[in-house]
HTML snippet that shows the backbone in 3Dmol.js (N, CA, C, O; Angstrom):
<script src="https://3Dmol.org/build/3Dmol-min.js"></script>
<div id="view" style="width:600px;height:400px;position:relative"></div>
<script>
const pdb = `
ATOM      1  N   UNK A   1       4.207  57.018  -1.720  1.00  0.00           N
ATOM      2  CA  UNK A   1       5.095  58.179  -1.780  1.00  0.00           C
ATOM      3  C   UNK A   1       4.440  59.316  -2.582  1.00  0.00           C
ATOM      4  O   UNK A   1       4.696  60.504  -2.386  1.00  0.00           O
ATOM      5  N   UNK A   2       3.574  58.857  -3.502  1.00  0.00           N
ATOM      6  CA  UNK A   2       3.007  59.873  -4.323  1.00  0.00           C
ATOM      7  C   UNK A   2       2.157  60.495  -3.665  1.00  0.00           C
ATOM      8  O   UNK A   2       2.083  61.717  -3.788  1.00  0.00           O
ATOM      9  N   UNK A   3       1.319  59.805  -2.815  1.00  0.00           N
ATOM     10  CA  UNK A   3       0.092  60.302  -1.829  1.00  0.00           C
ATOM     11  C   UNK A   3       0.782  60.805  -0.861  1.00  0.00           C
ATOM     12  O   UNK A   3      -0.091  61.417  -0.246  1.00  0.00           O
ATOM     13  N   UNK A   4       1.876  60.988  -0.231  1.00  0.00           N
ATOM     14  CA  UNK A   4       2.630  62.286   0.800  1.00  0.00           C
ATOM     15  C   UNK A   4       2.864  63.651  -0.221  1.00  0.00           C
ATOM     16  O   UNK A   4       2.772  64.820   0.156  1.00  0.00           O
ATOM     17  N   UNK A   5       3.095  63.326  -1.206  1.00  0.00           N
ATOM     18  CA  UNK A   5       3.636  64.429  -2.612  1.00  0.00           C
ATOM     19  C   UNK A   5       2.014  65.233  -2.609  1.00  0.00           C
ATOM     20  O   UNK A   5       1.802  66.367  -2.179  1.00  0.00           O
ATOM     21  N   UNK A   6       1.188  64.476  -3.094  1.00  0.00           N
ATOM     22  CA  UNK A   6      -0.056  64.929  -3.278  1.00  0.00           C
ATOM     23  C   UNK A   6      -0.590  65.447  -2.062  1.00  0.00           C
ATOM     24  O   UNK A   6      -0.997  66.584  -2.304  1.00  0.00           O
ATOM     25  N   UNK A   7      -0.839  65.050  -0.486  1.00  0.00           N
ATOM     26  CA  UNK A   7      -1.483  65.721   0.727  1.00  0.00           C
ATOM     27  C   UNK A   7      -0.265  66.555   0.565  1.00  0.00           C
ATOM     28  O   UNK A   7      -0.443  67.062  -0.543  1.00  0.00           O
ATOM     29  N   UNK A   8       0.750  66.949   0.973  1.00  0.00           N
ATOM     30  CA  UNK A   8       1.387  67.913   1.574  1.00  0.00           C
ATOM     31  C   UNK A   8       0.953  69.587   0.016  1.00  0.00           C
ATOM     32  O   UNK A   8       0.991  70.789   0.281  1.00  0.00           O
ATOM     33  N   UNK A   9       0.681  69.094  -1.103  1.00  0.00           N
ATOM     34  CA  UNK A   9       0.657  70.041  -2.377  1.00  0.00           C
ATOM     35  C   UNK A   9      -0.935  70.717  -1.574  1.00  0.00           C
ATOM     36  O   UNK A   9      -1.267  71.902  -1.534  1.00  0.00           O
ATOM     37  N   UNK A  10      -1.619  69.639  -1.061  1.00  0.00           N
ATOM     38  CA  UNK A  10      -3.098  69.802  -1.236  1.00  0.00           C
ATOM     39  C   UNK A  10      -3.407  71.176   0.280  1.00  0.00           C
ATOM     40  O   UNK A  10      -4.138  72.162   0.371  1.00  0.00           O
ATOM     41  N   UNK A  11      -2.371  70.490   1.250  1.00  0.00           N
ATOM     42  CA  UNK A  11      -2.204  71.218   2.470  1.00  0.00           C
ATOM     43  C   UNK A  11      -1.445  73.041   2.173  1.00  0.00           C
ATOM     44  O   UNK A  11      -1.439  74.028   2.908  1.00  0.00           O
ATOM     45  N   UNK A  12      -1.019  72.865   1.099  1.00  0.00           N
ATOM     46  CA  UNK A  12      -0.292  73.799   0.303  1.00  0.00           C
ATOM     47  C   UNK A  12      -1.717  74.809   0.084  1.00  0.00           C
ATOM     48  O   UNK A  12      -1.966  75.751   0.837  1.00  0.00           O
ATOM     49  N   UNK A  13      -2.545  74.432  -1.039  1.00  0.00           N
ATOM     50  CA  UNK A  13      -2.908  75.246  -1.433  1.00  0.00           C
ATOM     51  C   UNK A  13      -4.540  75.714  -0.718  1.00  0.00           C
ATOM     52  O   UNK A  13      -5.149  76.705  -1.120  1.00  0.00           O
ATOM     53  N   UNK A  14      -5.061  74.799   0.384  1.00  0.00           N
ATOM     54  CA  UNK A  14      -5.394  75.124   1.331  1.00  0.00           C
ATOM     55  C   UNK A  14      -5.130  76.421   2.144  1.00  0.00           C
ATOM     56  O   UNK A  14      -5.874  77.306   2.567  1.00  0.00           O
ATOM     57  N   UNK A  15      -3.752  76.195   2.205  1.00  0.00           N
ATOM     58  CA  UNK A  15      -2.899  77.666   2.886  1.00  0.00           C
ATOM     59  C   UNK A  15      -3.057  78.623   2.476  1.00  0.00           C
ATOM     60  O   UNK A  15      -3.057  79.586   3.242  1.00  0.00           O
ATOM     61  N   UNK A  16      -3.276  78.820   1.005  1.00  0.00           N
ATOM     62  CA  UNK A  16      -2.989  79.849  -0.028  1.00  0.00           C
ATOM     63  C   UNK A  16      -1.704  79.775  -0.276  1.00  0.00           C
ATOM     64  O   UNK A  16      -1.137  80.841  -0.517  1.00  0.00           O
ATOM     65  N   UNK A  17      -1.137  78.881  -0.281  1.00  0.00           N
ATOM     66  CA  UNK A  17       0.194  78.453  -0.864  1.00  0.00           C
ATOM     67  C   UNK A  17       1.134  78.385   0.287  1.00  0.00           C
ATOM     68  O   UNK A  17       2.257  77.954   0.023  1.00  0.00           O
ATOM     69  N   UNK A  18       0.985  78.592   1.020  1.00  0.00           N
ATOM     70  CA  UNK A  18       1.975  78.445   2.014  1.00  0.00           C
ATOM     71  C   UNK A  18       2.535  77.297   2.676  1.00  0.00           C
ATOM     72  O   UNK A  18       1.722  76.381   2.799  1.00  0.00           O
ATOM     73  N   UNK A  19       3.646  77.081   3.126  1.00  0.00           N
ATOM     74  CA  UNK A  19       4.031  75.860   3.931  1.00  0.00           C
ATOM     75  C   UNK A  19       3.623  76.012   5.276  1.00  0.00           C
ATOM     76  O   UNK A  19       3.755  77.104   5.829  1.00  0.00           O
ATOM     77  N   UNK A  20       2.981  74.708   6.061  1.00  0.00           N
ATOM     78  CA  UNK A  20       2.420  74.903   7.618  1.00  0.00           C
ATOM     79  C   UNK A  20       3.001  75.725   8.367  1.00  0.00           C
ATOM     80  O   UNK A  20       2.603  76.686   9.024  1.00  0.00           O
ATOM     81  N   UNK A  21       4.524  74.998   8.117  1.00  0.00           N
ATOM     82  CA  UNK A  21       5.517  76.154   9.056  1.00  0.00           C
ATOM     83  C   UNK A  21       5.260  77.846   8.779  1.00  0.00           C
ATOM     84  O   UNK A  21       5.344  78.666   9.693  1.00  0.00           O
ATOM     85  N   UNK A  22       4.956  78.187   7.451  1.00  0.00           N
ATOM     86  CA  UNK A  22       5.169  79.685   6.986  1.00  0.00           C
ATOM     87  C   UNK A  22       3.578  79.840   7.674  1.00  0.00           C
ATOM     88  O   UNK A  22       3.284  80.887   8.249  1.00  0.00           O
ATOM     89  N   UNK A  23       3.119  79.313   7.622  1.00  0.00           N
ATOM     90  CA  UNK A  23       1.230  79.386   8.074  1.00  0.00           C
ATOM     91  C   UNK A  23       1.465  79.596   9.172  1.00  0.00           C
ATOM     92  O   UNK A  23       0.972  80.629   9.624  1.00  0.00           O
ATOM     93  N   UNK A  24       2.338  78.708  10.138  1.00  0.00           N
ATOM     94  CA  UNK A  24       2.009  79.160  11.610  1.00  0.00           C
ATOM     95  C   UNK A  24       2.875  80.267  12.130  1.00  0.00           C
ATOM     96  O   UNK A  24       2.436  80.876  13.106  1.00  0.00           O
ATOM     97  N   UNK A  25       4.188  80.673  11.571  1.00  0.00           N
ATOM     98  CA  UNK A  25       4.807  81.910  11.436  1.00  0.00           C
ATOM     99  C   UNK A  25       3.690  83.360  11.121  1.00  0.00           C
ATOM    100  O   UNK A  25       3.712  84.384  11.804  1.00  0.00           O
ATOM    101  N   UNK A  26       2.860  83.142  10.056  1.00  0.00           N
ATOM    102  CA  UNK A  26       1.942  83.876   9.990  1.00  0.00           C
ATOM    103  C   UNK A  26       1.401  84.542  10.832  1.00  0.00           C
ATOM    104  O   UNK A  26       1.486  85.665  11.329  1.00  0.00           O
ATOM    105  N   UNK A  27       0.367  82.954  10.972  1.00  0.00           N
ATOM    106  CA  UNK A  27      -0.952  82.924  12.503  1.00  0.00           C
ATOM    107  C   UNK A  27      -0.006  83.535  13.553  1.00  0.00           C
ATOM    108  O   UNK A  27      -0.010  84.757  13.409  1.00  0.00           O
ATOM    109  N   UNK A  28       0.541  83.271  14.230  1.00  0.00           N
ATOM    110  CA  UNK A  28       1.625  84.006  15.504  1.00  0.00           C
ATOM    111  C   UNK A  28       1.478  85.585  15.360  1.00  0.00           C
ATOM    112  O   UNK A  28       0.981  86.298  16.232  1.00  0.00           O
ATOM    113  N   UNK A  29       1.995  86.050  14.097  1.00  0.00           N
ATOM    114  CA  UNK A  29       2.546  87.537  13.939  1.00  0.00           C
ATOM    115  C   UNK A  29       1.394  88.253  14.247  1.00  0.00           C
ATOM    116  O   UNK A  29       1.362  89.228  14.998  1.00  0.00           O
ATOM    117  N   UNK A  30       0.180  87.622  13.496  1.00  0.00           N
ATOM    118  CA  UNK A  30      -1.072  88.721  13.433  1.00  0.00           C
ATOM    119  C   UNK A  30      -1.896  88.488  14.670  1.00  0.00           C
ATOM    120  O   UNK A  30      -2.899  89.170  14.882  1.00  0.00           O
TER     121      UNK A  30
END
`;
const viewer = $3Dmol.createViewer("view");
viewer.addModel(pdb, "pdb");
viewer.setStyle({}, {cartoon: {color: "spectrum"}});
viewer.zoomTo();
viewer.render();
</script>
């Protein structure tokens, strides 16, 4: 459970902080 806590933080700041969903909302617009 800690290691879903930890990839999803890590996928986070990959993004530049963003959540996938807000990432692919992003990617779309531009």
């Amino acid at each position: 459970r800690y290691i879903d806590y930890y990839n999803r933080h890590r996928i986070k700041l990959k993004l530049g902080g963003m959540s996938p969903m807000e990432y692919r909302l992003r990617a779309v617009s531009h």
